[in-house]
C-alpha positions as CSV (number, residue, x, y, z in Angstrom):
1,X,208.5,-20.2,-104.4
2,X,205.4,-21.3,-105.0
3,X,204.8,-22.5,-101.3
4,X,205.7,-19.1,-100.5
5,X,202.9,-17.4,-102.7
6,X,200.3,-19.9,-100.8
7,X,201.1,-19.4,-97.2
8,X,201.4,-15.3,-98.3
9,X,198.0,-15.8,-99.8
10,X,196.8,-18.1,-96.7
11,X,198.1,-15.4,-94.1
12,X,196.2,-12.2,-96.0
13,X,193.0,-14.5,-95.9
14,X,192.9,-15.6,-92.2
15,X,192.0,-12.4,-90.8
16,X,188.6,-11.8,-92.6
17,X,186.8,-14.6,-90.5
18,X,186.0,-14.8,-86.5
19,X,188.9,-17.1,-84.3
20,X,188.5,-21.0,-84.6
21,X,186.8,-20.7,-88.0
22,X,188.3,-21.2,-91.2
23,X,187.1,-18.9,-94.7
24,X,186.6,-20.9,-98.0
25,X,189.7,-19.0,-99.2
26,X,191.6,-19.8,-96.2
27,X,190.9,-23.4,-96.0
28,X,191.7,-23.7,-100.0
29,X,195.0,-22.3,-99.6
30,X,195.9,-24.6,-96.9
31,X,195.3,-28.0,-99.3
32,X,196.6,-26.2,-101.5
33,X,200.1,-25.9,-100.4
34,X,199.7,-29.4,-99.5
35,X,199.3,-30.5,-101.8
36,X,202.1,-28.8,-103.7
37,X,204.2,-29.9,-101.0
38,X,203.2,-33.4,-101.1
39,X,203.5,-33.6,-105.2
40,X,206.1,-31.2,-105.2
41,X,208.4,-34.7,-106.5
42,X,206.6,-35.5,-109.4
43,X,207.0,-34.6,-113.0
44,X,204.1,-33.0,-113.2
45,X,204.7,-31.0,-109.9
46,X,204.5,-27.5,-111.5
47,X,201.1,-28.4,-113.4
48,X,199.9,-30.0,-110.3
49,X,200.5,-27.1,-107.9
50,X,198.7,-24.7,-110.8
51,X,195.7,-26.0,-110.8
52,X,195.1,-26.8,-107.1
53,X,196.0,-23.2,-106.6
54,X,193.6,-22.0,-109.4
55,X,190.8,-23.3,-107.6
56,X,191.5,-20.9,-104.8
57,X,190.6,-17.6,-106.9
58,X,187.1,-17.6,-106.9
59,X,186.6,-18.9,-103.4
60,X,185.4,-16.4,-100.3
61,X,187.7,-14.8,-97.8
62,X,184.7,-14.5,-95.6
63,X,182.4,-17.1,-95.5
64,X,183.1,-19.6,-93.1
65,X,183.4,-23.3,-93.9
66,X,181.7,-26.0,-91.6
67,X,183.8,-26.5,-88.3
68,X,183.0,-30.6,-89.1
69,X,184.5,-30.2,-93.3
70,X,186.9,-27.7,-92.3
71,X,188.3,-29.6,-89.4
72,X,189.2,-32.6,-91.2
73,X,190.6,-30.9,-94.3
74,X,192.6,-29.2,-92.2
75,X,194.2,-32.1,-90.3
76,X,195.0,-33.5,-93.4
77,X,196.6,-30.5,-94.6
78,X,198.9,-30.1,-92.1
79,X,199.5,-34.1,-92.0
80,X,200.6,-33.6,-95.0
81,X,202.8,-30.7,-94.6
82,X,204.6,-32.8,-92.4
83,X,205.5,-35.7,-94.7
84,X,208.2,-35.8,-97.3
85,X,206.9,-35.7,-100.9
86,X,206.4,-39.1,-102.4
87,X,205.2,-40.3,-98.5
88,X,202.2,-42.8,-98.4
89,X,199.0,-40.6,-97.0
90,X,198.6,-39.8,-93.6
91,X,195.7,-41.5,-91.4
92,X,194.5,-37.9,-91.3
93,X,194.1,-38.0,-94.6
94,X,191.8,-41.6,-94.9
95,X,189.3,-41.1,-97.8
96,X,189.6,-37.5,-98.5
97,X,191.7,-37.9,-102.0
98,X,195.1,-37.1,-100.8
99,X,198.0,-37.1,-103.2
């Protein structure tokens, strides 16, 4: 359900910024999901997913991020989005703090 709420969220917050960019907002809600995905296994899975999606509400549904930060976040992202929870971290995801 929660997954659900995010790529809702990540959908309504796409449209604000020019094609091949990626908003703040946009961008969060992407790791975001995840990373609820990705620790959705754990114990603390609920807790986890709370306060990675927190971090979303203040950011900006129209600024853009940096093509080079936004690029890699978001490879990593969906890297991660394809793994099972409880995978090692993608090679996309080298150094960036992945679950």
């Amino acid at each position: 359900m929660v997954l659900g709420i995010v790529a809702a969220a990540w959908l309504s917050s796409s449209v604000s910024v020019k094609p091949e960019t990626y908003s703040e907002r946009w961008l969060c809600d992407l790791w975001a999901g995840a990373v609820c995905h990705a620790t959705s296994c754990k114990p603390d899975a609920k807790e986890r997913c709370q306060a990675v999606s927190k971090a979303c509400k203040d950011t900006s549904r129209k600024d853009a991020v940096s093509p080079s930060n936004a690029d890699k976040k978001a490879a990593c992202a969906r890297a991660l989005l394809k793994n099972s929870c409880g995978d090692a971290s993608p090679a996309e995801c080298s150094g960036m703090g992945a679950p």
